[in-house]
C-alpha positions as CSV (number, residue, x, y, z in Angstrom):
1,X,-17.7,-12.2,22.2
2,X,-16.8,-12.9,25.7
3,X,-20.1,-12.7,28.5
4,X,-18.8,-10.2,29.9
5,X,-19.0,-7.9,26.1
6,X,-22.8,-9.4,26.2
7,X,-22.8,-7.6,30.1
8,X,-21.4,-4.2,28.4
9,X,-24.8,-4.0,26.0
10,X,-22.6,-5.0,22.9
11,X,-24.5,-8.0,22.0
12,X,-27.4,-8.0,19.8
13,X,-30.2,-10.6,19.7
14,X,-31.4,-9.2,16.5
15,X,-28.5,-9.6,14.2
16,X,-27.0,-12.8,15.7
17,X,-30.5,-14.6,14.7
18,X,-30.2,-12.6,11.0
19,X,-26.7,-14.0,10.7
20,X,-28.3,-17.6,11.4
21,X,-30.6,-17.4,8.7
22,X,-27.7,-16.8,6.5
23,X,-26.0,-19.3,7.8
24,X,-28.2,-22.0,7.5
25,X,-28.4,-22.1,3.9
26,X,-25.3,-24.4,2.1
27,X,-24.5,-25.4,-1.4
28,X,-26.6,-28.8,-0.6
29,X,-29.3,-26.5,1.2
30,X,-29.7,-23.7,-1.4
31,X,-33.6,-23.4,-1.0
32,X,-35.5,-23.4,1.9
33,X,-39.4,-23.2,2.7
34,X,-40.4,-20.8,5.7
35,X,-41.0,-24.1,7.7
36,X,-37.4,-25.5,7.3
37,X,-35.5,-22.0,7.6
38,X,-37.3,-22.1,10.7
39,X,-36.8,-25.4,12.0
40,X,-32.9,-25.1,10.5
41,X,-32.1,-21.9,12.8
42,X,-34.2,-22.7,15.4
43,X,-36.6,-20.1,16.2
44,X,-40.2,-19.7,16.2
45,X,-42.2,-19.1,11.9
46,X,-43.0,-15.6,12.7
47,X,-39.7,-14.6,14.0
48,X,-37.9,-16.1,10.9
49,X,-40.1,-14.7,8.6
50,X,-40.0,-10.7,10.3
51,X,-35.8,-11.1,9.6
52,X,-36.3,-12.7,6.3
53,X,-38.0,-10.4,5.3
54,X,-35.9,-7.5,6.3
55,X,-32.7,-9.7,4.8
56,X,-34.7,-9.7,1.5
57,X,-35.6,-5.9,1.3
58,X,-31.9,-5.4,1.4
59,X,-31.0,-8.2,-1.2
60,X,-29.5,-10.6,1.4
61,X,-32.1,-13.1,1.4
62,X,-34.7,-13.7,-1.9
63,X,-37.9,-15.2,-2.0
64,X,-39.3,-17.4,-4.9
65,X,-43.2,-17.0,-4.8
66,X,-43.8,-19.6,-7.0
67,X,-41.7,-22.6,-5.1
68,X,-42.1,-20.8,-1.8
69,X,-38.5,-21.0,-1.0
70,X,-35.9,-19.3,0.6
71,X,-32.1,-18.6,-0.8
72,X,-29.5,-16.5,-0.7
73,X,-29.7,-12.6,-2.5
74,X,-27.2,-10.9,-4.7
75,X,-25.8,-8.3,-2.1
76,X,-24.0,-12.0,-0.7
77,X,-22.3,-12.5,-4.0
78,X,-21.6,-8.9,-4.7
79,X,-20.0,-8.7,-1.2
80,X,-17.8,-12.2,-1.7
81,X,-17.2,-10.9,-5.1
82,X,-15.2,-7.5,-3.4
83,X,-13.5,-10.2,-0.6
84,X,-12.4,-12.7,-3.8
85,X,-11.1,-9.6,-6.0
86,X,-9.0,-8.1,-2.5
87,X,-7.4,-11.8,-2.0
88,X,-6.8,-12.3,-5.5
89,X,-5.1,-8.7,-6.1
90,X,-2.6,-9.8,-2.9
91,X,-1.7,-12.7,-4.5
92,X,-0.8,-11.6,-7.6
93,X,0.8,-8.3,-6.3
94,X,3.1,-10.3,-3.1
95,X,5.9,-11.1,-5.1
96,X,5.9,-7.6,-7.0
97,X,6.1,-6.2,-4.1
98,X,8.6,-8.5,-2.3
99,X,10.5,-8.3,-5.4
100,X,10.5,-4.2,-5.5
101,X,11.6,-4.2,-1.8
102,X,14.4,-6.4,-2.0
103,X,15.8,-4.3,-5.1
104,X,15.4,-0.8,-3.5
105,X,15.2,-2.0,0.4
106,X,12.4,0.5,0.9
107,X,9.0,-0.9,2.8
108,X,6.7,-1.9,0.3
109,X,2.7,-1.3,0.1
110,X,-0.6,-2.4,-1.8
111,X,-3.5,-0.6,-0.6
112,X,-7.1,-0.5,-1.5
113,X,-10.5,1.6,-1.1
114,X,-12.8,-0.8,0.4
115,X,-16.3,0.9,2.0
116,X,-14.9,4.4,1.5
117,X,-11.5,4.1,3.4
118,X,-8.1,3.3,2.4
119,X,-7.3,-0.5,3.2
120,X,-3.7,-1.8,2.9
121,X,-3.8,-5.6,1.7
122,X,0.1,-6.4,1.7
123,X,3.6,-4.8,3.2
124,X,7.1,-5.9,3.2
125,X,9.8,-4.4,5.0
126,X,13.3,-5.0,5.2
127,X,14.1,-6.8,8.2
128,X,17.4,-4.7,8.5
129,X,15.5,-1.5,8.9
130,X,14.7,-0.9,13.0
131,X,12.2,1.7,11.6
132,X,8.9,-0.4,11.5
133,X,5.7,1.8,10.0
134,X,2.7,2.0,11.7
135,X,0.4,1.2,8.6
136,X,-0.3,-2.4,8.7
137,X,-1.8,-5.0,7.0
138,X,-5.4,-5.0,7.3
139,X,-5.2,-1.5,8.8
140,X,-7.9,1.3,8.2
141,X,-6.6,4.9,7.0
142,X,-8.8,8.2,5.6
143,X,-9.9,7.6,1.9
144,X,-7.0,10.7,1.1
145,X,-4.5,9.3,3.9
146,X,-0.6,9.3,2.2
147,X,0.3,8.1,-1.0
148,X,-2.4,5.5,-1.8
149,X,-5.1,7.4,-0.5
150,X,-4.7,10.4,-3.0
151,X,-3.5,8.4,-5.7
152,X,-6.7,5.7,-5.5
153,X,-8.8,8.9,-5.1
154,X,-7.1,10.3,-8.4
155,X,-9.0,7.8,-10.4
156,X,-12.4,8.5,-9.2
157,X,-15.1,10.0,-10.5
158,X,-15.2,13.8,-9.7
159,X,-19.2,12.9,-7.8
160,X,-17.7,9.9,-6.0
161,X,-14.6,11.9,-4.9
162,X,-17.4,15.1,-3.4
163,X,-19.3,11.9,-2.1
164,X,-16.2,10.3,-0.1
165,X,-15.1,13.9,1.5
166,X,-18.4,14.5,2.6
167,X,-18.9,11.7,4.4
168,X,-14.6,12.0,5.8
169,X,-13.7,16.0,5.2
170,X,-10.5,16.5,4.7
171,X,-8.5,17.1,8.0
172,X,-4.6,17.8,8.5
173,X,-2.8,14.8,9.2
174,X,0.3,17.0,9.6
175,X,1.3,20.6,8.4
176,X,1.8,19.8,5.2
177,X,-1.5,18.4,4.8
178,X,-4.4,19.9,2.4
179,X,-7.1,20.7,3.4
180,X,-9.0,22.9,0.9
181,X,-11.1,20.7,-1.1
182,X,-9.9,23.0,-4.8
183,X,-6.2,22.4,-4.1
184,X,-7.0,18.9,-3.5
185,X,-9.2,18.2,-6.4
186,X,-6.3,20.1,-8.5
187,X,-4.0,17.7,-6.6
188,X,-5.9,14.7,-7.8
189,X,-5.3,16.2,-11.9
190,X,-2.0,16.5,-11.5
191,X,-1.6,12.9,-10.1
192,X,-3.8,11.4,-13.1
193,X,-1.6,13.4,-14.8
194,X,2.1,12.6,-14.1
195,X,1.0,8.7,-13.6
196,X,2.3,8.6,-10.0
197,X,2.3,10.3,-6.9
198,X,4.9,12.1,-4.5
199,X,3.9,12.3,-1.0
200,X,6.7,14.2,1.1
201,X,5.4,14.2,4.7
202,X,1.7,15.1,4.3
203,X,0.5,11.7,6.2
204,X,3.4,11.4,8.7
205,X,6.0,14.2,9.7
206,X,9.3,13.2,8.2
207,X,8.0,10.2,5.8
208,X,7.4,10.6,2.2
209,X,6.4,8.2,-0.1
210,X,6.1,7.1,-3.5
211,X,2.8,5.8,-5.2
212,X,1.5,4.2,-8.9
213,X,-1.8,3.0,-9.8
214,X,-2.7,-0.7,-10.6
215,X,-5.0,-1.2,-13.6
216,X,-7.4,-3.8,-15.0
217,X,-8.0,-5.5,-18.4
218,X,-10.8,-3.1,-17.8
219,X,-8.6,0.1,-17.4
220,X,-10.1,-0.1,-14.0
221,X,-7.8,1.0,-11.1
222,X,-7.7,-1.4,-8.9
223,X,-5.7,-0.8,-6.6
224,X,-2.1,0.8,-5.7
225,X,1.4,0.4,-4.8
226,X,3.5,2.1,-2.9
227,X,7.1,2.6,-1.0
228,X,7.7,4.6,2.3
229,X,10.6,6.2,3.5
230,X,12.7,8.8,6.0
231,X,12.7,11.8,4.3
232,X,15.7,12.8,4.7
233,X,17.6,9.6,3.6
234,X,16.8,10.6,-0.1
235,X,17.7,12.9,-2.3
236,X,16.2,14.1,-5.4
237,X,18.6,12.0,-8.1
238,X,17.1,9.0,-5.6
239,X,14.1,10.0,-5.7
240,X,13.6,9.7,-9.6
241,X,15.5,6.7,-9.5
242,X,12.6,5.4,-7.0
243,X,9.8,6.9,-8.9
244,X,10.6,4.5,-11.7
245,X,11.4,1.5,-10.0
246,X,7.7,1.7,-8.6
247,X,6.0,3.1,-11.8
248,X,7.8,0.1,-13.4
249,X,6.3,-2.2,-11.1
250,X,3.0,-1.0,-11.0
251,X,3.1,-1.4,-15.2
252,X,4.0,-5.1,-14.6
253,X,1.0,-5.6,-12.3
254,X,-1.2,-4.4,-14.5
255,X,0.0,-5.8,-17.2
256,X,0.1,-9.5,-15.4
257,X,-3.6,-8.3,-14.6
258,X,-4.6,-7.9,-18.2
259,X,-4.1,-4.0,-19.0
260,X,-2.9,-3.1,-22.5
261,X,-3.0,0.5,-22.1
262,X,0.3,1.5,-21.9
């Protein structure tokens, strides 16, 4: 951050000197004592050991009594494990999806749930289309924004699904949008259901889109993809056509992934 974002109140002391600590430690510095985490980062024993010890009551840090020592917590790997697992998924999915764009020359989606939003992790478009969507690699959405959003939220647990619209309540995106939290949840069955999802202008006026799930060896969905479109440019023989091409696809994701289920 520039000086003039430290000006603005946006900088804090506090959780630049936490973010040392971390920092400091390496895979030929796993261990530290009070005195050299202190001498490493730079800052005064009683200082390091006040954030240490916060770091530590929320698993970032942990502290051997015995060997009086220093090193990283589990939240760290649990966090890198999520960040590995995203990367990993793209990999694996990018020439699915560059394969399923190329075939059908529709703009082509993997998307995620990452802290309770929806997160798209890959996109290709056809670089003949003028149309460019606004949903971006790396971009943010609602938890039940579109095609992924439901269909990811289809596969939760009934209590982590009342969790995730309490915290985001449903709001209308467009007309078409749902907003009654029973016609949703009966939304949800019917997408577990059928295997895919159908998403005709609820996100975006105009844009529908199509939407299969991604599973695990451990019948775990991971993730989705999914293919958007005008509207109006397909009819409902197309439409079928499209719902298997990407239900197909999805099948051979999973199946590269492990899954045995179908």
């Amino acid at each position: 951050m520039d000086r003039k974002g430290r000006e603005k109140g946006f900088y804090n002391r506090s959780l630049e000197r936490a973010l040392k600590i971390l920092c400091a430690f390496s895979s030929e510095r796993q261990g530290m004592t009070l005195g050299q985490l202190s001498e490493a980062v730079g800052l005064p024993k009683a200082t390091t050991m006040r954030l240490s010890m916060t770091l530590i009551d929320h698993d970032f840090l942990r502290y051997d009594s015995q060997t009086k020592k220093y090193s990283l917590g589990l939240k760290l790997f649990e966090l890198g494990s999520i960040v590995f697992s995203t990367f990993s998924l793209r990999k694996i999915v990018s020439p699915y999806l560059a394969s399923l764009q190329a075939k059908i020359a529709k703009t082509t989606f993997l998307g995620v749930i990452l802290d309770d939003q929806l997160v798209y992790l890959d996109k290709h478009e056809d670089p003949r289309n003028p149309i460019r969507f606004a949903s971006n690699i790396g971009m943010r959405r609602p938890p039940y924004f579109g095609m992924l959003g439901q269909l990811l939220m289809a596969y939760m647990e009934e209590e982590e699904v009342d969790r995730i619209l309490k915290k985001t309540p449903l709001a209308p995106l467009t007309k078409l949008s749902i907003v009654d939290v029973g016609e949703f949840k009966k939304r949800l069955i019917s997408i577990r259901e059928k295997g895919y999802f159908i998403d005709e202008g609820e996100a975006i006026d105009g844009i529908s889109g199509i939407s299969a799930p991604i599973f695990d060896y451990t019948g775990k969905v991971v993730g989705g993809i999914g293919i958007g479109f005008i509207s109006i440019s397909v009819d409902e023989d197309e439409k079928k056509a499209l719902v298997k091409e990407v239900v197909q696809t999805a099948k051979k994701i999973s199946q590269e992934l492990g899954y045995g289920g179908y």
